[in-house]
N, C-alpha and C positions, 0 to 999 in steps of 0.2 A: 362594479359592484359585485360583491360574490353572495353565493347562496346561503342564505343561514338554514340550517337542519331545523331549528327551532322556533315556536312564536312565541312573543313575549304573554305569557299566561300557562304554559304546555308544563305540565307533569313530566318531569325525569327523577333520574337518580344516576349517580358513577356509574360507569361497569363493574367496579370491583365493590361500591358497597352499596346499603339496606335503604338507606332516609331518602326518600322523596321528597322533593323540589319545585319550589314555582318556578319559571322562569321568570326573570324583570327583563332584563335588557341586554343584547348586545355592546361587549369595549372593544372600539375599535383601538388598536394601539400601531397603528402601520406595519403590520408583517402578516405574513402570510397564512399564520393561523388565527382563529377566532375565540376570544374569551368570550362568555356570558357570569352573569349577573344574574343569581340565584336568591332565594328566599327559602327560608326552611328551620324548625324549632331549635335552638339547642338543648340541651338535659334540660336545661330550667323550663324550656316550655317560652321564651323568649325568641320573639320572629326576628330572626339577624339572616344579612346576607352577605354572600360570600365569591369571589370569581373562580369560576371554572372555565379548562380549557374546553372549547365545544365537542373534541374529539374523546374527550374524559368521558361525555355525557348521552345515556340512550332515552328514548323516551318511553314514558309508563303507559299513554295514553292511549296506546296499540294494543297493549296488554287486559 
């Protein structure tokens, strides 16, 4: 079992951009990095989710 950086509820955002993120869930896909399973508005203001690499991802929640 490896470690996830994240729990499923924890506030992020990319490293490289602005929108903050729920997290929902860990995909596990069998290899050695780890996708999540994010939540977060698009322009319309519409809750969609979307997968991100977990290495993509820092958390706000620290902040």
């Amino acid at each position: 079992m490896s470690n996830q950086k994240f729990d499923a509820g924890a506030w992020v955002k990319e490293k490289t951009g602005t929108k903050g993120m729920t997290v929902v869930r860990y995909v596990s896909e069998g290899s050695d990095s780890e996708n999540v399973i994010c939540k977060y508005a698009d322009e319309e203001g519409h809750d969609v989710e979307g997968e991100f690499p977990e290495a993509d991802l820092i958390s706000l929640d620290d902040n």
